[in-house]
C-alpha positions as CSV (number, residue, x, y, z in Angstrom):
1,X,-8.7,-34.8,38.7
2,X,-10.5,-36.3,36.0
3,X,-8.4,-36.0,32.6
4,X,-10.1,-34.1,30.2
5,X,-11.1,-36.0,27.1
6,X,-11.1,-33.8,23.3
7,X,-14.1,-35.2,20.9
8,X,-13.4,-33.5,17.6
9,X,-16.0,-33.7,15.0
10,X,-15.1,-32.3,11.6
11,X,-18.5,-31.2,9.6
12,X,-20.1,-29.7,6.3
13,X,-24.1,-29.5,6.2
14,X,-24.4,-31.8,8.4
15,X,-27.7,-30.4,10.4
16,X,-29.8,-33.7,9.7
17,X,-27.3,-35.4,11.9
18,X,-25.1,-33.5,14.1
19,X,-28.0,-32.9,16.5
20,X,-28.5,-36.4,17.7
21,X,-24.2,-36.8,17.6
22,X,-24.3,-34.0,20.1
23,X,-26.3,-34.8,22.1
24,X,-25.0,-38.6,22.9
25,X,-21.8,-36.7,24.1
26,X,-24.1,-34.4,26.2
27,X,-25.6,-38.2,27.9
28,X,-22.1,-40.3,28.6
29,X,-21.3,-41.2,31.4
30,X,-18.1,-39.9,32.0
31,X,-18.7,-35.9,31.8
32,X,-15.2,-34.3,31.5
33,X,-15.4,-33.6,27.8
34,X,-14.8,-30.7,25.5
35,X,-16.3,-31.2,22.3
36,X,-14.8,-29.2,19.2
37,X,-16.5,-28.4,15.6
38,X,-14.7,-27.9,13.0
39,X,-16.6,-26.9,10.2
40,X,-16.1,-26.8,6.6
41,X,-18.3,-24.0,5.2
42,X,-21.7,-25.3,5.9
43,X,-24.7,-23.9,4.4
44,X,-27.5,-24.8,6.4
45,X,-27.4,-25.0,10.1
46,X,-24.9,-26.9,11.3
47,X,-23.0,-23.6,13.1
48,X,-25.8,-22.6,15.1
49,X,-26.8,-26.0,16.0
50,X,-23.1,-26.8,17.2
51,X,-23.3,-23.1,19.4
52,X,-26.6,-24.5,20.5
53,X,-25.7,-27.6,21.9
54,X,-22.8,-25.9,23.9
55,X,-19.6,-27.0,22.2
56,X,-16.7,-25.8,23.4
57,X,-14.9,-24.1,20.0
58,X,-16.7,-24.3,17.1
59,X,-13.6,-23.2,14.1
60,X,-14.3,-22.7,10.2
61,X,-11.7,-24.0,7.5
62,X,-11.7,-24.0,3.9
63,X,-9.8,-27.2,4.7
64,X,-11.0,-30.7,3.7
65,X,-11.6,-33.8,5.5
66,X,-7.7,-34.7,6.9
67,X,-7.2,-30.4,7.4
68,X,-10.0,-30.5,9.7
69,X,-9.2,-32.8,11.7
70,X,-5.6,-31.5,12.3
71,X,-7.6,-28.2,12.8
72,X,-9.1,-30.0,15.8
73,X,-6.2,-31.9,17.4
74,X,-4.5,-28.5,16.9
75,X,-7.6,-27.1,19.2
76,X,-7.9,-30.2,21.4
77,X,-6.5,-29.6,25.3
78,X,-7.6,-32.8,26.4
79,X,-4.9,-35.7,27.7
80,X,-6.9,-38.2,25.1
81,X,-9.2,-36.8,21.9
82,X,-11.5,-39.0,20.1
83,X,-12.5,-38.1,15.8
84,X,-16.2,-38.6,15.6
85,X,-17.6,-38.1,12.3
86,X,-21.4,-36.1,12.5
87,X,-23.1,-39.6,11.5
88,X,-21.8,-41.8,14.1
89,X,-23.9,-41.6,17.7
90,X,-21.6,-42.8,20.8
91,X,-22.9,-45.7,23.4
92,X,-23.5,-43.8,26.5
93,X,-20.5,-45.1,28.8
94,X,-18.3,-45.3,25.4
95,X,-15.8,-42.7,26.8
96,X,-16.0,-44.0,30.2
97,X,-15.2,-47.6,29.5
98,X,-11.8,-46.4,26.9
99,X,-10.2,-44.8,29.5
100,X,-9.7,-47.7,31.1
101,X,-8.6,-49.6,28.3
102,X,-6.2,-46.4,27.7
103,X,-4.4,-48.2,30.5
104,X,-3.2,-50.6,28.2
105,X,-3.3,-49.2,24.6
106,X,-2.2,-46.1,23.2
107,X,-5.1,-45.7,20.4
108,X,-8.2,-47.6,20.2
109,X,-10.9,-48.5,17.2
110,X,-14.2,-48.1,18.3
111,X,-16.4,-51.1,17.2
112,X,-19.2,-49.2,14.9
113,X,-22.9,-50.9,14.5
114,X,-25.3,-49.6,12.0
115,X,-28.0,-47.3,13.6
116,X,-30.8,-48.4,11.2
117,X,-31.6,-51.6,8.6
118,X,-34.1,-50.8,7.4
119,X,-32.9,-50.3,3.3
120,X,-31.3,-53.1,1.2
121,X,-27.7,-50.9,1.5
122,X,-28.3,-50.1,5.1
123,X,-28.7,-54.0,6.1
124,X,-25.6,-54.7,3.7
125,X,-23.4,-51.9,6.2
126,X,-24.7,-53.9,9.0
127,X,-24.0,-56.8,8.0
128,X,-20.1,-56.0,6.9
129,X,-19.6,-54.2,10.1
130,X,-20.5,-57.8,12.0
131,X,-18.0,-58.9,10.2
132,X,-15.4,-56.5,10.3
133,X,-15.9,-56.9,14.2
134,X,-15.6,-60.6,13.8
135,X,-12.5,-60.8,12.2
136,X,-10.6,-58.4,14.7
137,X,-6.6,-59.2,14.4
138,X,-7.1,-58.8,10.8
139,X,-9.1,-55.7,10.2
140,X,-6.4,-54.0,12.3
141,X,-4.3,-54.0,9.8
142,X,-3.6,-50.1,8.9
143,X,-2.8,-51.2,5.1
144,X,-5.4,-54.2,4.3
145,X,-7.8,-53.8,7.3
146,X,-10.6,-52.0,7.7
147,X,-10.7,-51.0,11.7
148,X,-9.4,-47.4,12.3
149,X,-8.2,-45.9,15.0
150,X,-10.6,-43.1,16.9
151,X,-9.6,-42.3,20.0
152,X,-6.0,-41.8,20.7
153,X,-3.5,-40.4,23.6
154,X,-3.5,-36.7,22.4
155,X,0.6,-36.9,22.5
156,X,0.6,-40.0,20.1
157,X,-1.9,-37.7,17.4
158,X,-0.1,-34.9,17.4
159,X,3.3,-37.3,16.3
160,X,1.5,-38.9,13.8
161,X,-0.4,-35.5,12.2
162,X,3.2,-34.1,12.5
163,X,4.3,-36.9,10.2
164,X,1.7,-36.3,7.7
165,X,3.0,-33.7,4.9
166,X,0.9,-30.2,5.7
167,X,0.7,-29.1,2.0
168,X,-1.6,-32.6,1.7
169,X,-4.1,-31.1,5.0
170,X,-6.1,-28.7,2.7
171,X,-7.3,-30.9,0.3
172,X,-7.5,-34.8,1.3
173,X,-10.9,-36.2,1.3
174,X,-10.8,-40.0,1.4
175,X,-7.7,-41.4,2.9
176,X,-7.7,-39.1,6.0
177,X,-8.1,-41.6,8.3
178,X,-6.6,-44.0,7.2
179,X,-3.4,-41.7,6.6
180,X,-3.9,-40.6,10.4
181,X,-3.8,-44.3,12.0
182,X,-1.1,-45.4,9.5
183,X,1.0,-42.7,11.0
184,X,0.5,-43.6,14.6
185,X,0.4,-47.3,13.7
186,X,4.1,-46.6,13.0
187,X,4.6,-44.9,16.2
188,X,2.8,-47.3,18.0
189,X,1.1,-51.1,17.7
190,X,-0.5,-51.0,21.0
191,X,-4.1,-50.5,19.6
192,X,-7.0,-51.8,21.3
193,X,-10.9,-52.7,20.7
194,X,-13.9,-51.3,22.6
195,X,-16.8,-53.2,22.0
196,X,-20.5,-51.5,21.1
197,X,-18.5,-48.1,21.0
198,X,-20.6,-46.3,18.3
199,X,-24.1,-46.3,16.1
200,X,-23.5,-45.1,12.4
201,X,-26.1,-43.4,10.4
202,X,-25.7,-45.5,7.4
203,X,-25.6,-44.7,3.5
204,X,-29.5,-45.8,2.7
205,X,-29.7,-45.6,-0.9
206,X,-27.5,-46.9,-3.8
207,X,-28.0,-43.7,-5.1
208,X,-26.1,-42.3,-2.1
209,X,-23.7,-45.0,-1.8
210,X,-22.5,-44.5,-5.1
211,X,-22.3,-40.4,-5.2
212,X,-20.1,-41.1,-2.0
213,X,-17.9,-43.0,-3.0
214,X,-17.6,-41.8,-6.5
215,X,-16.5,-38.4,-4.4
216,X,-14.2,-40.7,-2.6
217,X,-12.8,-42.0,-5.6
218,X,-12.3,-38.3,-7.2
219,X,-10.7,-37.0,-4.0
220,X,-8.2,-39.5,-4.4
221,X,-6.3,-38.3,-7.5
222,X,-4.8,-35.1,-5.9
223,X,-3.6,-37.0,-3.3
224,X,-2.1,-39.4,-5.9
225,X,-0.4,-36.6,-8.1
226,X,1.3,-35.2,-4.9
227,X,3.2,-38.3,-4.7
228,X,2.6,-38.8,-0.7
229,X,1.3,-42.5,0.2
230,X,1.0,-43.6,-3.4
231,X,1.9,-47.1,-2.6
232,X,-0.4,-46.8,0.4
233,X,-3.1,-45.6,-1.5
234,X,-2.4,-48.5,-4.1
235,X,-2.5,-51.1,-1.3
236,X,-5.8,-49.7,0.4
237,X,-7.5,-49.8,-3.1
238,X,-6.7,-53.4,-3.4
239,X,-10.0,-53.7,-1.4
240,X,-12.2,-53.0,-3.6
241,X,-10.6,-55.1,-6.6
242,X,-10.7,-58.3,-3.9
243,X,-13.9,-59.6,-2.5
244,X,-13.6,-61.3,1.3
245,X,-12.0,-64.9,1.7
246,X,-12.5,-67.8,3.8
247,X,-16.1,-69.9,4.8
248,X,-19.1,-68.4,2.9
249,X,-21.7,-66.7,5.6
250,X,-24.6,-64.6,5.1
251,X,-22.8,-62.1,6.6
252,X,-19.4,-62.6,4.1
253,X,-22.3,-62.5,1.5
254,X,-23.7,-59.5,2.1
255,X,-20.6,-57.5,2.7
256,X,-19.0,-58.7,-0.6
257,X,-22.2,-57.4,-2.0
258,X,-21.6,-54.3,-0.4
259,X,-18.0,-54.1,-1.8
260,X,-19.0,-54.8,-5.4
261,X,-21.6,-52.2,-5.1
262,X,-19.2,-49.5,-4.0
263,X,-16.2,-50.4,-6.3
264,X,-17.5,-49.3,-9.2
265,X,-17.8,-46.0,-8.5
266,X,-15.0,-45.2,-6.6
267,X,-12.7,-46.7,-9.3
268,X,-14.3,-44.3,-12.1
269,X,-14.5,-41.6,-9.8
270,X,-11.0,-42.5,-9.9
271,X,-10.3,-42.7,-13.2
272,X,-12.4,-39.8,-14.2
């Protein structure tokens, strides 16, 4: 028997991507999958596209971000579940070629590239994510690194979300995943790569960059005034005080470019 893999995808309006997301889990190559919604209150189509495209549970939650994923796991029957996000499109043998590499690790970070470059902002993502992938032994770092954890041995999530404080699953936005791999990270260090895993629909617009993470910035206070992974939180902000070190690239460039253009808005959304 094939083990049965969980792909949990938490959404809220997201019908102008969730389509395409769907159906590149439809496509892999490895074809024991149940795929599980978990929506936040959308308004537009999202639901029916999700009942459409044959998912196997689609649930509802007033919960947030980090809620609706444990909403998910909670859901999940399969021996390994991978959190997909509605923007991100998986490489057709993606789930295929982690269960072999499940052989070795307990938890694996998916290597993202961006989908399009076509906008200034959209060719700065693509350019940090090259070098994200470039620097790999560093960016796992759950604290100062930027990889995350997707796709984890179902036994291993469920530790770590038992970990995580349930009055905090309601309301965390930014932070969820990061809160999620820190958990397991303690659990576990055997975290592994897989190369080309996803496409991301980028941020195109500073407009959009900076609404997004000035929401980021905001969610962050409640999580703050609960008093649960303050000095985490602290720590992961560091990033965006602190531009990239070491030889200066184009690609270095552009992503501290990127950085500067997102810190400003978090940190007052922040503030605010």
């Amino acid at each position: 028997m094939k083990p049965l893999v969980s792909i949990v995808i938490p959404t809220r309006n997201s019908s102008k991507t969730i389509e395409e997301c769907l159906s590149t889990i439809q496509k892999q190559s490895y074809q024991n999958i149940e795929t599980i919604i978990v929506d936040s209150k959308s308004t537009d189509n999202t639901r029916e596209i999700a009942t459409a495209r044959g998912c196997s549970k689609v649930i509802s939650t007033d919960w947030k971000l980090l809620g609706a994923r444990y909403l998910g796991c909670k859901a999940a029957v399969g021996d390994y579940v991978l959190m997909l996000d509605s923007d991100q499109i998986l490489v057709h043998d993606a789930v295929e070629r982690s269960l072999r590499l499940f052989e070795t690790y307990d938890m694996l970070c998916l290597e993202e590239i961006s989908y399009h470059s076509r906008t200034l902002i959209e060719k700065l993502f693509a350019a940090d994510r090259r070098l994200v992938f470039s620097e790999i032994q560093k960016q796992l770092d759950p604290i100062y690194g930027t990889l995350l954890a997707r796709f984890f041995k179902r036994n291993l999530l469920n530790q770590a979300f038992e970990a995580i404080p349930k009055a905090l699953l309601p309301f965390v936005v930014a932070m969820d995943h990061e809160i999620i791999y820190y958990e397991a990270w303690k659990l576990s260090t055997k975290v592994g790569v897989l190369a080309t895993g996803v496409y991301h629909n980028e941020t195109a617009t500073l407009l959009e960059l900076w609404r997004k993470n000035f929401r980021y910035g905001r969610s962050t206070k409640p999580l703050l005034a609960n008093g649960h992974y303050n000095d985490f939180v602290r720590k992961r902000t560091q990033r965006f005080r602190n531009t990239s070190t070491g030889i200066i690239t184009a690609d270095r460039f552009m992503s501290s470019l990127l950085l500067s253009l997102k810190a400003p808005a978090y940190l007052l959304g922040q503030c605010l």
